[in-house]
C-alpha positions as CSV (number, residue, x, y, z in Angstrom):
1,X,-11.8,-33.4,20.8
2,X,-14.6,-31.0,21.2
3,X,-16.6,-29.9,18.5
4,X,-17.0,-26.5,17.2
5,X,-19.3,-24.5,15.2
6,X,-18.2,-23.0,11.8
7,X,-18.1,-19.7,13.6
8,X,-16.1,-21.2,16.5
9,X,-13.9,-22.5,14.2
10,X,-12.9,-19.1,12.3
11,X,-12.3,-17.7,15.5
12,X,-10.1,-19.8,16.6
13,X,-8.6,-19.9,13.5
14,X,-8.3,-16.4,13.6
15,X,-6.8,-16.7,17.1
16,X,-4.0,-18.5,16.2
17,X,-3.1,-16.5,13.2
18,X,-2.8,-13.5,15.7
19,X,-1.0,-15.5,18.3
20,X,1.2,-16.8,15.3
21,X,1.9,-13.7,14.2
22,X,3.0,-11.9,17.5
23,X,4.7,-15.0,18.9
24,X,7.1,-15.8,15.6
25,X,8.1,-12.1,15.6
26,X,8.8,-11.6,18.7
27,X,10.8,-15.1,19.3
28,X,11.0,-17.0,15.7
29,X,10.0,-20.3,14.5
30,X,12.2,-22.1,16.3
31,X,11.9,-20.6,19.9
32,X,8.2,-20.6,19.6
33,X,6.2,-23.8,20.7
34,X,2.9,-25.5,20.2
35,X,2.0,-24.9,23.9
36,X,2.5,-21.2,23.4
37,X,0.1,-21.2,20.3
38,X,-2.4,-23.0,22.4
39,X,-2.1,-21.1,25.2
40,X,-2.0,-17.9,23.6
41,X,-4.8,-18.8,22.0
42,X,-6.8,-20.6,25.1
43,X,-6.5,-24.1,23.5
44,X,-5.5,-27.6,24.4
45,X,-2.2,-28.7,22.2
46,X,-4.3,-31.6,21.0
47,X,-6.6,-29.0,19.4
48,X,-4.2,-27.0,17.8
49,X,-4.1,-30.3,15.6
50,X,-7.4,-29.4,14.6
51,X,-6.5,-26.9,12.6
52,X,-2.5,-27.3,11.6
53,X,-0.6,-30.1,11.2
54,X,2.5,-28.7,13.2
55,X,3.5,-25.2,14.2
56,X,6.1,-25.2,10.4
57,X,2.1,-25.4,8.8
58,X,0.9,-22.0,10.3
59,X,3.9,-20.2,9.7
60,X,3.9,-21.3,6.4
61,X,0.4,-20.3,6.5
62,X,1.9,-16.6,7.9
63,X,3.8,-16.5,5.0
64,X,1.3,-17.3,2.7
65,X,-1.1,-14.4,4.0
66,X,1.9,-12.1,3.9
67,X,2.9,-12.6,0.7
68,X,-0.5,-12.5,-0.7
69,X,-0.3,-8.9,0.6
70,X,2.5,-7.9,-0.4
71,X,1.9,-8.8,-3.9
72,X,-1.4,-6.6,-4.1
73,X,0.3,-4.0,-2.5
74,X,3.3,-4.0,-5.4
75,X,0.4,-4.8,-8.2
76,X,-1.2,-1.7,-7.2
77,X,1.7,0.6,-7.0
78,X,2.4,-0.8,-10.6
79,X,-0.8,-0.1,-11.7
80,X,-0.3,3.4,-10.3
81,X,3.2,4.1,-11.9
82,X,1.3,2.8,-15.3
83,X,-1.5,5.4,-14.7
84,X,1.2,8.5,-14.2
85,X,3.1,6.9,-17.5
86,X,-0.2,7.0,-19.9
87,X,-1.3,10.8,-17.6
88,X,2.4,12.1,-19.2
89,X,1.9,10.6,-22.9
C-alpha cells in the first residue's frame, strides 16, 4: 500500500467525502460500490481500506458530518429566537 503524507492523506480523505456525498445521493447506499468510491476518487479499492473500513463506515461518517451541521444550524436559530424573546421583555 503506498504511503502518503499527512497532507496527502486529508486530501484524499477529503476526496472521498465529496465522492461519498455525490455518489450516495445520487444512487444510495446500496447501489453505490467501493469501486465507484475509488474511482471517483482516483484510488485503488485496496486503498479505500486505508481510510474506511467499508463503504456502511463513510456513510456513517456522511451522517455524522451532516448532523453535526444540522445541529449548529438549529442551536443558532434557537439562540436567535432567545435573543428576539429577551429584545420583546
Amino acid at each position: 500500500m503506498p504511503q502518503f503524507s499527512p497532507a496527502e492523506k486529508e486530501k484524499l480523505r477529503q476526496d472521498l467525502i465529496d465522492a461519498g456525498k455525490s455518489l450516495f445521493a445520487a444512487q444510495g447506499l446500496k447501489k453505490t460500490s467501493l469501486e465507484q468510491l475509488a474511482a471517483a476518487t482516483g484510488i485503488a479499492k485496496s486503498t479505500f481500506y486505508a481510510f474506511y473500513d467499508s463503504k456502511e463506515a463513510i456513510y456513517l461518517d456522511l451522517l455524522e458530518l451532516k448532523s453535526s451541521r444540522m445541529e449548529e444550524r438549529v442551536w443558532a436559530a434557537v439562540e436567535k429566537q432567545s435573543s428576539r424573546a429577551n429584545q420583546k421583555c
